[in-house]
LUMLO-961031 format. One record per residue: residue in three letters; x, y, z of N, C-alpha, C in turn. Coordinates in steps of 0.02 Angstrom, whole numbers, padded with zeros to 5 digits, always signed. Example, Ala and Ser with C-alpha at 12.3 -4.5 7.8 and 13.67 -1.06 7.14 Angstrom:
! residues 2
ala+00660-00284+00390+00615-00225+00390+00660-00165+00390/ser+00642-00112+00354+00684-00053+00357+00645+00002+00394/
This chain:
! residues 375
unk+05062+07027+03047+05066+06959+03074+05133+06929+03053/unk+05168+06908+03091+05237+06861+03084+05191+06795+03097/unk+05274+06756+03075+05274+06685+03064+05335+06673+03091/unk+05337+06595+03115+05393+06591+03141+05465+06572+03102/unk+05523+06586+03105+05576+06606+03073+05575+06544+03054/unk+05610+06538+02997+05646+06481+02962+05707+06516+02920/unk+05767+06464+02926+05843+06467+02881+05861+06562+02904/unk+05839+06567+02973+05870+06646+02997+05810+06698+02977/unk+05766+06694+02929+05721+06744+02899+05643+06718+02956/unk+05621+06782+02944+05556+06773+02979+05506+06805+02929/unk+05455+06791+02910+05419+06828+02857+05319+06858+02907/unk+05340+06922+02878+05290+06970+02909+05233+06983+02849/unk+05185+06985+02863+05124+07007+02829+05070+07067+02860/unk+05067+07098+02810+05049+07165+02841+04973+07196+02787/unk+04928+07184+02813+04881+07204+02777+04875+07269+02759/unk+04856+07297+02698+04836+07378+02679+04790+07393+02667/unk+04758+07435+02671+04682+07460+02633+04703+07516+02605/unk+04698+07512+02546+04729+07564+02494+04647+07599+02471/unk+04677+07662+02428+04593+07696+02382+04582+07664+02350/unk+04603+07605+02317+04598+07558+02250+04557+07497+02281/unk+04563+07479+02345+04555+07415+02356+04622+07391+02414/unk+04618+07331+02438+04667+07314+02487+04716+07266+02453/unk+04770+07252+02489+04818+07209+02485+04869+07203+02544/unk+04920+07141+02542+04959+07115+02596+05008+07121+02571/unk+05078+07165+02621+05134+07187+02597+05156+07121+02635/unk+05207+07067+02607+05252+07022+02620+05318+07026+02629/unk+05354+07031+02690+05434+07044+02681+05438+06981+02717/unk+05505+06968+02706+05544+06921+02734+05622+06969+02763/unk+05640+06948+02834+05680+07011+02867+05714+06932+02912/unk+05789+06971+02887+05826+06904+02920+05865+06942+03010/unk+05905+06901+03031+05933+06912+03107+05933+06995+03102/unk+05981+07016+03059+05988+07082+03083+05968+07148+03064/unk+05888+07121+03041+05830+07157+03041+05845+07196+02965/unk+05899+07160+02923+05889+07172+02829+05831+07146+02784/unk+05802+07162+02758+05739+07162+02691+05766+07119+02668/unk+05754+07040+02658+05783+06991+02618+05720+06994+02550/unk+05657+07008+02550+05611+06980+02508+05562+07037+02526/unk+05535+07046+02463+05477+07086+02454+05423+07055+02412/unk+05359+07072+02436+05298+07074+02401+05216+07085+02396/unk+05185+07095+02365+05150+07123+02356+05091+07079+02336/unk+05037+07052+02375+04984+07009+02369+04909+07020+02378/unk+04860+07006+02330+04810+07026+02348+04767+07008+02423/unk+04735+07058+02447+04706+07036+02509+04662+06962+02489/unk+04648+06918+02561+04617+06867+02571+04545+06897+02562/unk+04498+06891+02501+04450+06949+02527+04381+06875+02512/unk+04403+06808+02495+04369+06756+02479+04390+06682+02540/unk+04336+06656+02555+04373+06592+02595+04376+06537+02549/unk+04421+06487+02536+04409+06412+02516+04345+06381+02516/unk+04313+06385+02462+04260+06330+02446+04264+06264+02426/unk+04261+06213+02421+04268+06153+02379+04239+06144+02327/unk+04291+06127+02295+04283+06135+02209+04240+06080+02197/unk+04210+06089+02131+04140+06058+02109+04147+05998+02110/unk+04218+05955+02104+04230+05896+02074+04243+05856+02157/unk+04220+05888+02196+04243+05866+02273+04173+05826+02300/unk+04162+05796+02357+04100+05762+02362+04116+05735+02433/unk+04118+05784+02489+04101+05767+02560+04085+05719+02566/unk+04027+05705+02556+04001+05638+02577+04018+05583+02573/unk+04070+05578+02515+04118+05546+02491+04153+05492+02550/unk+04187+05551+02598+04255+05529+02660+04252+05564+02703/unk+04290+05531+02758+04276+05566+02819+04353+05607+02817/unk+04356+05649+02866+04446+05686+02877+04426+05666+02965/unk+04481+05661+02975+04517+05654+03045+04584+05703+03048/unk+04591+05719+03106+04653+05761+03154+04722+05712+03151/unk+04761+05710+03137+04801+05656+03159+04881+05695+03167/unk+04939+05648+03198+04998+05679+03214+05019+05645+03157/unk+05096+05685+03128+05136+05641+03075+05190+05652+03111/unk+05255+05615+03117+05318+05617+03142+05322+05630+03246/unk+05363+05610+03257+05378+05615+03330+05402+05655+03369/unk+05390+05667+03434+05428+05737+03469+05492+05739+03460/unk+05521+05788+03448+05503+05858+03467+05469+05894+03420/unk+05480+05880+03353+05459+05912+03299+05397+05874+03256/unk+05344+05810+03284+05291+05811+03273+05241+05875+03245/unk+05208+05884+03189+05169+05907+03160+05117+05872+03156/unk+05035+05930+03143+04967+05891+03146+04964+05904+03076/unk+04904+05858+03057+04908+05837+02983+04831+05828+02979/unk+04809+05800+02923+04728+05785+02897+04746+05710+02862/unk+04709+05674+02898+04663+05612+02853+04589+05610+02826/unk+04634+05569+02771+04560+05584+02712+04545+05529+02704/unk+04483+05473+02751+04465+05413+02704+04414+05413+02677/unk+04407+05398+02620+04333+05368+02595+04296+05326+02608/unk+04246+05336+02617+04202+05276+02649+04174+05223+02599/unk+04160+05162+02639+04142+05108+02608+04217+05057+02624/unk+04199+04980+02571+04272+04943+02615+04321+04972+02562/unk+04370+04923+02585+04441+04939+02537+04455+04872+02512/unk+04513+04860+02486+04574+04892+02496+04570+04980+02447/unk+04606+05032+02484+04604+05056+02443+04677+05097+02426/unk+04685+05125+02387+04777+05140+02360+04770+05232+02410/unk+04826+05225+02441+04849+05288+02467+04880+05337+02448/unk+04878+05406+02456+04929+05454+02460+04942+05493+02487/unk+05038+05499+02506+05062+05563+02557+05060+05625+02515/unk+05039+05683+02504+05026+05738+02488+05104+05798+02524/unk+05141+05811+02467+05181+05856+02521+05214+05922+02450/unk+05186+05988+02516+05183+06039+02486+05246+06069+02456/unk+05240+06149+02419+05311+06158+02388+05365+06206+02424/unk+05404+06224+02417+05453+06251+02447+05426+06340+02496/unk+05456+06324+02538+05422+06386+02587+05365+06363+02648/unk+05342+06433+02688+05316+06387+02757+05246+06393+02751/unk+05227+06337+02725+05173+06294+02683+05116+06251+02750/unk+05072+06260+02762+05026+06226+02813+05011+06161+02778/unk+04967+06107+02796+04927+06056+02755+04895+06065+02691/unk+04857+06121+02681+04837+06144+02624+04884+06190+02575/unk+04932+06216+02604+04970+06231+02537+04954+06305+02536/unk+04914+06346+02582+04875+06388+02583+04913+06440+02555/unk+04887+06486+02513+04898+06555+02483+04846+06591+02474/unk+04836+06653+02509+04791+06691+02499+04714+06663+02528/unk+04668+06648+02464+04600+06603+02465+04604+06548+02438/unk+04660+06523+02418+04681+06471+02361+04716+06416+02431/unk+04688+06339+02433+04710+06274+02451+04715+06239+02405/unk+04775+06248+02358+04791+06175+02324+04793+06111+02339/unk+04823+06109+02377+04836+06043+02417+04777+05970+02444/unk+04719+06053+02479+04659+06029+02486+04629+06031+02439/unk+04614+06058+02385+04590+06020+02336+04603+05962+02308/unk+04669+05960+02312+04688+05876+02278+04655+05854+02348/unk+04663+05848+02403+04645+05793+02459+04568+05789+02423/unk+04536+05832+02436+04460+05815+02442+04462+05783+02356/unk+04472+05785+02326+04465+05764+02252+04479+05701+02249/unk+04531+05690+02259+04567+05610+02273+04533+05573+02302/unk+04519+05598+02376+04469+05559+02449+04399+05553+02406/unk+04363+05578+02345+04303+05590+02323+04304+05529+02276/unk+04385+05533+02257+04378+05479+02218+04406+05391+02251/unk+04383+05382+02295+04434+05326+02317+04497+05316+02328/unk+04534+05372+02348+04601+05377+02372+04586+05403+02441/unk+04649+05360+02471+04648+05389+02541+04711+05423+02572/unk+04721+05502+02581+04759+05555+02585+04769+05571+02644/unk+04844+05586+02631+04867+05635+02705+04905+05671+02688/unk+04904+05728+02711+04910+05801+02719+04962+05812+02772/unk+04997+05858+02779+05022+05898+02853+05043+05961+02837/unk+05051+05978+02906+05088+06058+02910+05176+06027+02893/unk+05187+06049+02839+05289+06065+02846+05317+06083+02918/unk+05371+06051+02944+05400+06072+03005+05401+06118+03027/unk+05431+06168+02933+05466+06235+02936+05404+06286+02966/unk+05346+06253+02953+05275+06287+02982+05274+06296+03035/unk+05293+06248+03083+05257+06205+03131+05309+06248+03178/unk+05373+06211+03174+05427+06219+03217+05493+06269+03175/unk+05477+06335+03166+05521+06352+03123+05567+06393+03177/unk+05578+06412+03235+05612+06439+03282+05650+06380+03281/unk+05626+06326+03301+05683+06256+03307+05726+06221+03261/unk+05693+06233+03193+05744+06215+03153+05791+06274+03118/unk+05757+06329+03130+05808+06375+03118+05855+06387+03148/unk+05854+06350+03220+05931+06364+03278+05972+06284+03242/unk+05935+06242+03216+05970+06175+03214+06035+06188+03182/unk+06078+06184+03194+06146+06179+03147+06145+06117+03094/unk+06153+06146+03032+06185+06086+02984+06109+06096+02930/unk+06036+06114+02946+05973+06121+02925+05973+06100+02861/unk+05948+06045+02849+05952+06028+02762+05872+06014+02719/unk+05868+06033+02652+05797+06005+02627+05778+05920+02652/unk+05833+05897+02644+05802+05828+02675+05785+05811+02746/unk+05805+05854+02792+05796+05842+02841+05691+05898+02845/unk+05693+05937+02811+05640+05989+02787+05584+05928+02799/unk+05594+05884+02731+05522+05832+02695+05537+05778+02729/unk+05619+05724+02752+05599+05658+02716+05568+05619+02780/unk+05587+05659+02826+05566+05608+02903+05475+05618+02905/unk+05460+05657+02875+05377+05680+02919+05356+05629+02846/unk+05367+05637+02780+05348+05612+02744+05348+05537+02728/unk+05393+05500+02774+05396+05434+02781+05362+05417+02848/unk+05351+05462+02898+05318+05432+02958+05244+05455+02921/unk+05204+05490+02858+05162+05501+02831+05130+05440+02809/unk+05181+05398+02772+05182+05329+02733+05172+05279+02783/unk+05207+05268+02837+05178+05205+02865+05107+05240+02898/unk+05113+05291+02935+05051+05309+02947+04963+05264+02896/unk+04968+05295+02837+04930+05271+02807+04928+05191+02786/unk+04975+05160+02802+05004+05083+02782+04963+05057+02852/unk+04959+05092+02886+04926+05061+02963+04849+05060+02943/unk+04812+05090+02899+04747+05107+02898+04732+05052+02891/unk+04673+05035+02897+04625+04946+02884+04594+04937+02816/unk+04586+05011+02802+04550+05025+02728+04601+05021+02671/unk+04666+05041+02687+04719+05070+02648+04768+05010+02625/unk+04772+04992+02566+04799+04930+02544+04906+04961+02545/unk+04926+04923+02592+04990+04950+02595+05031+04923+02575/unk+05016+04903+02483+05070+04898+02457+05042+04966+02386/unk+05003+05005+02405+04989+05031+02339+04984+05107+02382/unk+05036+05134+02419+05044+05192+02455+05084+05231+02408/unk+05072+05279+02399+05116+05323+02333+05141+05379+02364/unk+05178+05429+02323+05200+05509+02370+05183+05543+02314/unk+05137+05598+02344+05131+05664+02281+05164+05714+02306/unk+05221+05765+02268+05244+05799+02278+05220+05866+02223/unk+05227+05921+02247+05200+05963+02196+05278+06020+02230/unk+05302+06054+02163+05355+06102+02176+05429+06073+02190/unk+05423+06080+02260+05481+06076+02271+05456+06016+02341/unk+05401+05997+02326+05409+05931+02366+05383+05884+02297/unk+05387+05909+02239+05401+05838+02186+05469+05835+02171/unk+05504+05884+02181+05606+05864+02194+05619+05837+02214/unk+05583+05839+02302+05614+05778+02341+05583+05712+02348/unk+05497+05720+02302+05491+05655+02304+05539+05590+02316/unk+05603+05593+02259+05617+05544+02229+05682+05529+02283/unk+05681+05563+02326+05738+05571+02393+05681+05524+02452/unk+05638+05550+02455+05565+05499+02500+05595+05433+02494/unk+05553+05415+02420+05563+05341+02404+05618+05302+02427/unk+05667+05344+02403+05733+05331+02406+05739+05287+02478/unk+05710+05364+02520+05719+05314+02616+05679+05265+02626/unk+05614+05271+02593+05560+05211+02603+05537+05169+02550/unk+05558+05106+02570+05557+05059+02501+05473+05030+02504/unk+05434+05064+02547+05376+05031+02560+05340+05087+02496/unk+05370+05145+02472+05320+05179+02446+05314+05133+02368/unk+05260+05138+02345+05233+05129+02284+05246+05148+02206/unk+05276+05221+02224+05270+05256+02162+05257+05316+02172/unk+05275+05366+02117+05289+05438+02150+05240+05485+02091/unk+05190+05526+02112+05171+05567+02059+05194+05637+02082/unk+05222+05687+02051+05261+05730+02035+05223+05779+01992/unk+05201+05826+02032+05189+05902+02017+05215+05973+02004/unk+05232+05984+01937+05289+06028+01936+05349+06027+01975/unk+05390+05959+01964+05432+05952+02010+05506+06000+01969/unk+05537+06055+02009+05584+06074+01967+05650+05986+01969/unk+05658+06025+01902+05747+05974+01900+05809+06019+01895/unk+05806+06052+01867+05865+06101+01841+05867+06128+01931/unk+05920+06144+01922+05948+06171+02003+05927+06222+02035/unk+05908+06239+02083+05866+06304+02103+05888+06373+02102/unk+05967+06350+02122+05990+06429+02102+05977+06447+02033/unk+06010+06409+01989+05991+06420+01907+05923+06446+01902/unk+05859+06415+01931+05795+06435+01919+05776+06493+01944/unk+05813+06485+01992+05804+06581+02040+05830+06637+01999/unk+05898+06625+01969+05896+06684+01911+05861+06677+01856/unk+05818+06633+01828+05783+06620+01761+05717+06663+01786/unk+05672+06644+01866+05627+06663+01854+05624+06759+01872/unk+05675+06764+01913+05696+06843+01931+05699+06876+01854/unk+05745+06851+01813+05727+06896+01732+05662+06873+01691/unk+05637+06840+01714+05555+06835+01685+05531+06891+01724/unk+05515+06890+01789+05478+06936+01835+05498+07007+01806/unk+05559+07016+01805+05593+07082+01791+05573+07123+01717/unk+05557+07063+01659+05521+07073+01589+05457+07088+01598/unk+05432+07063+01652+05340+07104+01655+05345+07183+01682/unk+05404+07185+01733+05388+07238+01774+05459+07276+01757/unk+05494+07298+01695+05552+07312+01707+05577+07374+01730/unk+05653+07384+01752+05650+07453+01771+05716+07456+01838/unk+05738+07489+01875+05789+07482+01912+05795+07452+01956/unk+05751+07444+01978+05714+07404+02052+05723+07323+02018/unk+05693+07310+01947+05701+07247+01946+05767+07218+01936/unk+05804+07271+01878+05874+07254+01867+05927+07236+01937/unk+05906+07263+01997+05943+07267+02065+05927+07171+02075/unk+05871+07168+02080+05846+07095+02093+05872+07039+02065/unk+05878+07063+01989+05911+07008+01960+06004+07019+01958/unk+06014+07051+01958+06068+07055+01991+06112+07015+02059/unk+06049+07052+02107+06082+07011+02163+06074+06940+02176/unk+06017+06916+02141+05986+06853+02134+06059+06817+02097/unk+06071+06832+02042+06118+06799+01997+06199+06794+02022/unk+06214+06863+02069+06259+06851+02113+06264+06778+02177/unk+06191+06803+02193+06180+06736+02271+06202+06660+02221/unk+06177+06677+02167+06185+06590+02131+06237+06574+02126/unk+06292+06641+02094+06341+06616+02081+06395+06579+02135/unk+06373+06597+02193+06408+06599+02264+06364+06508+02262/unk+06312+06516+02279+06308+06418+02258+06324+06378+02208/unk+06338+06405+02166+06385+06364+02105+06444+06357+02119/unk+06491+06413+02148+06535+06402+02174+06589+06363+02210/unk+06647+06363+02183+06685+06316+02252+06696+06348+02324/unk+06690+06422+02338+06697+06442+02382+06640+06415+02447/unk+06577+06404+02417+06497+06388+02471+06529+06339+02510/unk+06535+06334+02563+06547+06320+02624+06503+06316+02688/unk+06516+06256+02747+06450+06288+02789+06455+06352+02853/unk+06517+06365+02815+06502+06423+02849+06495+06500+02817/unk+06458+06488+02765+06472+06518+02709+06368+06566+02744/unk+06378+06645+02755+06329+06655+02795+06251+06661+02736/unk+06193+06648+02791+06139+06638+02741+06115+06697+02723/unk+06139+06757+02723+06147+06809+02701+06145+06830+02628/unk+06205+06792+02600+06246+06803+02565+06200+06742+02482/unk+06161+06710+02544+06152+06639+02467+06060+06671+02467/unk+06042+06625+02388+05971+06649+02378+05935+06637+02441/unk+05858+06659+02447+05815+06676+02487+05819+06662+02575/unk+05894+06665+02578+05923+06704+02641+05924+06621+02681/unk+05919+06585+02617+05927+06505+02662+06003+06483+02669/unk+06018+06442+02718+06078+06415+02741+06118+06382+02709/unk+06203+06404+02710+06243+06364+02661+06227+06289+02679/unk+06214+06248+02731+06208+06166+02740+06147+06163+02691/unk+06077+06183+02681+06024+06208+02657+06066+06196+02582/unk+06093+06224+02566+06115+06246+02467+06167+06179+02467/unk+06214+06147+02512+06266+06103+02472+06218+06051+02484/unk+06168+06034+02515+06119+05973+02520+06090+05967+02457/unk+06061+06029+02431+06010+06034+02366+06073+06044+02304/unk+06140+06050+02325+06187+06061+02265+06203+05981+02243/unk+06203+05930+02289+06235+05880+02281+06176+05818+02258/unk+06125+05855+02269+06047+05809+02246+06028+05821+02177/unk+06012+05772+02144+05983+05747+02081+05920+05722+02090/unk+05867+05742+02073+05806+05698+02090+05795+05660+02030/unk+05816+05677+01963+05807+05658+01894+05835+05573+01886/unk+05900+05590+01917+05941+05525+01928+05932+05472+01995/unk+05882+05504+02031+05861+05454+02108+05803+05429+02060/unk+05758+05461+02047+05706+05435+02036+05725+05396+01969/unk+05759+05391+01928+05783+05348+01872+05796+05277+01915/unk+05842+05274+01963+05871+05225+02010+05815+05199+02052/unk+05751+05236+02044+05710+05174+02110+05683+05129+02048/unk+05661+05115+02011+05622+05062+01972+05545+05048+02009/unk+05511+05118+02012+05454+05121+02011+05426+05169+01998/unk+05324+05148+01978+05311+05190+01929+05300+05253+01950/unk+05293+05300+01888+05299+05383+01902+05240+05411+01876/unk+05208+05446+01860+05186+05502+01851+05177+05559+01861/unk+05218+05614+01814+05236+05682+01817+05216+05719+01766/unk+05163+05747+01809+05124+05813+01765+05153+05901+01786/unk+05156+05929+01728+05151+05998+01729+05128+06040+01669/unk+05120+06101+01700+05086+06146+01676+05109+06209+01630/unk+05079+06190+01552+05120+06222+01501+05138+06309+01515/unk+05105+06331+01583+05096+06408+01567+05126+06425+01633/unk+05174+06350+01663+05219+06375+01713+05283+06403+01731/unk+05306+06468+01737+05374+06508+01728+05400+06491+01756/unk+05394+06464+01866+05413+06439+01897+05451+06359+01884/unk+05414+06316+01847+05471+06257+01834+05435+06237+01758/unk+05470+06240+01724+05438+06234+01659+05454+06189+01605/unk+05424+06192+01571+05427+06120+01528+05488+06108+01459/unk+05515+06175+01466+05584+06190+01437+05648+06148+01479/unk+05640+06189+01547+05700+06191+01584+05688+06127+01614/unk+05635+06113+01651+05619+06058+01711+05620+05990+01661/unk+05535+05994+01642+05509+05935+01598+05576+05910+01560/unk+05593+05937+01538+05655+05915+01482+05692+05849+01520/unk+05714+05887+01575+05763+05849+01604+05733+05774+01628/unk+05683+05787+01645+05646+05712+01673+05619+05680+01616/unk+05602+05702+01560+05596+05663+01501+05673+05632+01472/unk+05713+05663+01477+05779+05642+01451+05821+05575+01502/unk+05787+05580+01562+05829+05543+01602+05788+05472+01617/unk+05709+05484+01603+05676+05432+01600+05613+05420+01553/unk+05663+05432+01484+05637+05416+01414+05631+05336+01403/unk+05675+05289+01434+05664+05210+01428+05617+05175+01474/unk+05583+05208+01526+05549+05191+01561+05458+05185+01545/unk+05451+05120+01538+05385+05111+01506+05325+05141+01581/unk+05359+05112+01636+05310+05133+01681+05312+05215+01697/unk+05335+05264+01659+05349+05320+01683+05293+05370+01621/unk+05222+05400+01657+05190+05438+01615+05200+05502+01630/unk+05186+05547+01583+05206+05624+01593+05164+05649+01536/unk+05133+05732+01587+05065+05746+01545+05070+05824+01566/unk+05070+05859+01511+05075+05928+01521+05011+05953+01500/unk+04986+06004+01538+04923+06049+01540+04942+06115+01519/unk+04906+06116+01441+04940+06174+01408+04915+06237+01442/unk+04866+06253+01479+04820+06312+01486+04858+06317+01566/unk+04891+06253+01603+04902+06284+01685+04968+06311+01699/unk+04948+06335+01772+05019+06385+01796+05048+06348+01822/unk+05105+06361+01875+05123+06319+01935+05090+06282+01993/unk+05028+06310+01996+05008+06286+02050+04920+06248+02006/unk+04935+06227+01946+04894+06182+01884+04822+06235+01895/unk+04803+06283+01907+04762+06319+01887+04746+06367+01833/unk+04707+06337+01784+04678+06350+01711+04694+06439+01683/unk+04711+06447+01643+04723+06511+01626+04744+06496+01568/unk+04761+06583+01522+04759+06604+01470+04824+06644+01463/unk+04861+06638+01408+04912+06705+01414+04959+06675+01431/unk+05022+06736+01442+05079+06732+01510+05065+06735+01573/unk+05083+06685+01604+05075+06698+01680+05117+06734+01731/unk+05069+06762+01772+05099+06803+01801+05091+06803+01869/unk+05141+06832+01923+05110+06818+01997+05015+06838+02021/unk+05007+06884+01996+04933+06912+01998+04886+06870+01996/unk+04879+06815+01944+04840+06756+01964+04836+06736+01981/unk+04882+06709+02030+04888+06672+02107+04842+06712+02157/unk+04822+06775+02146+04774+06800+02179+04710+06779+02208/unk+04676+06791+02136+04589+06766+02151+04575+06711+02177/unk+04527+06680+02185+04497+06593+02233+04500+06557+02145/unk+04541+06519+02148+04539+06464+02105+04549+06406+02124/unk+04534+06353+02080+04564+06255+02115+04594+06238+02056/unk+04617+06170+02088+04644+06128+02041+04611+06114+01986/unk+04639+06107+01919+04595+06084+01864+04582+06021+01880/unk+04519+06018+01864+04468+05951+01866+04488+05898+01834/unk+04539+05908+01755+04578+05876+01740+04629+05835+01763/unk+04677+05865+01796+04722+05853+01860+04695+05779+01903/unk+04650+05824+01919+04647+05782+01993+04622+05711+01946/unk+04578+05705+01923+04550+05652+01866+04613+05603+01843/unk+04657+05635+01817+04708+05594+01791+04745+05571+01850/unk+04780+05616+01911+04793+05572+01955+04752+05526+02001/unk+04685+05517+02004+04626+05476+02020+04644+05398+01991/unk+04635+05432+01909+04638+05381+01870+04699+05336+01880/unk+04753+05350+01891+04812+05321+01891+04831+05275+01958/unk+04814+05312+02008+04792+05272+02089+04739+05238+02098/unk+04685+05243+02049+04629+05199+02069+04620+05136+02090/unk+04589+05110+02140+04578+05035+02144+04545+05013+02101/unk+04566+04937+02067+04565+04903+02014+04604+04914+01960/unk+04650+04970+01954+04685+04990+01907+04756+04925+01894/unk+04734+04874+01820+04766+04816+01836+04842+04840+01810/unk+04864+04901+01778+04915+04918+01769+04961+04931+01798/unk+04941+04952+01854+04980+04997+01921+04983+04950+01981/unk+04923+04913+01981+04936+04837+02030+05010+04796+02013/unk+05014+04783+01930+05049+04734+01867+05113+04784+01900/unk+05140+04844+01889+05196+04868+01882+05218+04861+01952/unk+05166+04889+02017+05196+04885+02086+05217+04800+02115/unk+05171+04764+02091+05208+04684+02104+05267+04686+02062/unk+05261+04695+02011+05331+04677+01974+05376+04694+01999/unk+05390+04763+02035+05431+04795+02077+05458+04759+02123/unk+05399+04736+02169+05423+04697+02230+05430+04640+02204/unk+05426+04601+02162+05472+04530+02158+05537+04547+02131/unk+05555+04620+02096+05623+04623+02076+05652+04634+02145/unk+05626+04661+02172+05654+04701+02236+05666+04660+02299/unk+05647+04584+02295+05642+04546+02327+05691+04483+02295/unk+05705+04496+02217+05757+04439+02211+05825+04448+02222/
């Protein structure tokens, strides 16, 4: 099964049935039919259940569009029933071509936070990423940037929910998890209507940098020639985005995961540490102590250091989770991303707690906002 191309790469999935058991070989294969990405994933052999802490009965979901033609994407609304006002959130997934749920394997992160949130009196929206949706079209677009990726669908996300009757639209927030809690703070930035940003393993440190950090982690579980090649070429592609030479015509060949030089000087010239310092509203950013992908060394650091004076800014690390806040033991490793797991119950609880209606803290900080923001 292919998918449709994004930044020149198209990524194929190929099921196996091996003597051991099955699995899905993953490549990613750019224009002129070169191996950009390899991997190796357990088969889908479980569907998505809803996790215990979820409660249907709770809210209804609706079909809905986010953003406008040409590149309109369908999305999920989550309201809870009963009246309101009640506090909202845009939900937007992490880097790569990501549906509404976030889907991997048997694993919906995404939808777990929706239904968790919606269970608890939050009212959520979801979508497919463009790069999902329309990835033949933005892969011909010249100039293709992460902001152009999140910030338009994720602000036509925000008034979307600001229109609801139930949905109190001054208490609309953005959750970003990955590499859509990077660009959270780029969202806000365009829309002064949002509320406040909660942030899910959002990396800070720069992605090329992280792309060679997590390639010699990967390479320490599994070492050997094959990995040394990886980190190698990985640490080469970075150096070419660190570079003064990266240019846009600099081919996507040549830079990490075969994405476009406009793509790398967009994300070279972005700070989310220092946007989100500059909006003066509140935050909450959780991650997960047992995450290799953005971690509480490299990432956390940086967002604690840049908004250490900020009383409205909470941050809460989960010593036992991975990247994607699912409970475990040990070093983590890609393999656990395997089995059917959810969000820790924790998680979703604390961001519940923090969006809740009646919460006179988060009412107190978002007015305060708008009368600064208004003098």
């Amino acid at each position: 099964m292919s998918e449709p191309a994004v930044a020149g790469l198209v990524r194929v999935s190929v099921p196996v049935i091996c003597e051991q058991g099955a699995l899905t070989v993953v490549m990613s294969v750019d224009g002129a039919g070169k191996l950009q990405g390899l991997r190796l994933v357990p088969a889908a052999t479980a569907s998505w259940k809803p996790p215990s802490y979820a409660a249907p009965k709770r809210f209804d979901e609706h079909d809905v569009t986010v953003g406008s033609a040409p590149l309109a994407v369908s999305g999920t609304l989550s309201l809870p029933r009963g009246r309101g006002p009640r506090p909202g959130v845009v939900l937007l997934s992490g880097g790569g071509l990501f549906d509404r749920d976030e889907t991997s394997g048997p694993n919906r992160p995404l939808k777990d936070l929706a239904w968790g949130l919606a269970s608890r009196g939050v009212a959520v929206v979801r979508f497919d990423k463009v790069t999902y949706t329309h990835g033949s079209r933005v892969a011909d677009a010249p100039g293709f940037t992460v902001a152009e990726e999140y910030v338009p669908h994720a602000v036509a996300a925000v008034h979307l929910l600001r229109r609801q009757p139930v949905v109190d639209p001054a208490r609309v927030f953005v959750l970003g998890d990955s590499m859509g809690g990077k660009v959270a703070p780029r969202v806000a930035a365009a829309e002064a209507s949002v509320a406040g940003l909660v942030i899910l393993a959002g990396e800070a440190q720069p992605m090329q940098r992280s792309a060679v950090r997590v390639a010699r982690y990967l390479a320490s579980l599994d070492p050997g020639p094959s990995a040394d090649g990886a980190v190698e070429a990985i640490t080469r592609q970075a150096a070419l985005v660190d570079g003064p030479e990266l240019s846009p015509s600099t081919p996507a060949g040549a830079l990490p995961f075969g994405l476009s030089a406009s793509y790398w000087l967009d994300l070279r010239g972005y700070d989310p540490v220092s946007t989100a310092a500059a909006l003066g509203r509140p935050m909450l950013i959780l991650q997960g102590g047992r995450d290799y992908q953005v971690t509480v060394a490299d990432d956390l650091s940086r967002w604690r250091a840049g908004l250490a004076r900020r009383p409205d800014v909470t941050i809460r690390v989960y010593d036992a989770d991975n990247h994607l806040f699912f409970p475990g033991a040990g070093p983590s490793t890609p393999a656990e991303y395997g089995p059917a797991r959810h969000v820790d119950p924790a998680v979703v609880a604390d961001i519940a707690g923090w969006l809740a209606p009646g919460r006179g803290k988060i009412a107190r900080l978002v007015s305060g906002v708008r009368r600064l923001g208004n003098g």
